[in-house]
N, C-alpha and C positions, 0 to 999 in steps of 0.2 A: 339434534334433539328429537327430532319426527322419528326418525330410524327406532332411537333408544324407547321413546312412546308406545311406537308401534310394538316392538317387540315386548315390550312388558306388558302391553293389552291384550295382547295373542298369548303368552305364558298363562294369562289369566282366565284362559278361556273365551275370550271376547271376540268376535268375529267384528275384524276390521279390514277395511276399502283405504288402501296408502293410494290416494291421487297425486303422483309427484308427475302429470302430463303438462307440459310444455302449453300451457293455455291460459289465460287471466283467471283471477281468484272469482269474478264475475259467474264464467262459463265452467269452474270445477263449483261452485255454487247452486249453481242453477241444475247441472247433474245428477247433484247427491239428493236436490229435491226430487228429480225428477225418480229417480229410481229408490226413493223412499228410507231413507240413512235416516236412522233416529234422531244420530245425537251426532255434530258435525264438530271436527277438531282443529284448528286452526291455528298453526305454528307461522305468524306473521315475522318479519324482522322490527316491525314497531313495536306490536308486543312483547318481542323477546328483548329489546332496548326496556323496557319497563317489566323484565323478569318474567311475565307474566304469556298465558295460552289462551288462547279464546275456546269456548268450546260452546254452541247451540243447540238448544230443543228443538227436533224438529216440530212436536207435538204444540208445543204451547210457544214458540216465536223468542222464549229467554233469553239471553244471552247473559253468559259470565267472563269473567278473565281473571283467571286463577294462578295461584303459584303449581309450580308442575309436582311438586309433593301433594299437590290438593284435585290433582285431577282425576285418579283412579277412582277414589271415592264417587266424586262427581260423576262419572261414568256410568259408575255400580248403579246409586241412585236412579238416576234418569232414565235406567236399562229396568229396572226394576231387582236387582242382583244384590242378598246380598255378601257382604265380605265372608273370604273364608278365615276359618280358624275361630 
């Protein structure tokens, strides 16, 4: 499902960071703060047991957990983007 994500956010124009490094969810966390990631994506296996993707503001600390037909929106949003067509 990350694979499939990622690539539909890059088809959309979206400049995305795939962190699949062999390291705790902690230390790829702490990362994408450090080097200033908007909007963080989070494809957990708890969450995907309950359907659902995490996805964080970096801006304002939110956090959501969405169904994956609902995240691209989410994305656009929080990026300030919006929808084409």
């Amino acid at each position: 499902m990350a694979e499939n994500l990622y690539a539909e956010l890059v088809r959309e124009g979206i400049e995305v960071l795939f962190d699949d490094r062999e390291e705790s969810p902690g230390a790829k966390f702490k990362d994408a703060d450090l080097i200033g990631i908007p909007v963080r994506i989070t494809i957990g296996s708890r969450a995907l047991r309950e359907g659902l993707i995490e996805i964080r503001s970096r801006k304002t600390g939110e956090e959501w957990k969405l169904l994956r037909g609902q995240v691209l929106g989410k994305v656009r949003e929080l990026l300030g983007q919006k929808a084409e067509g």
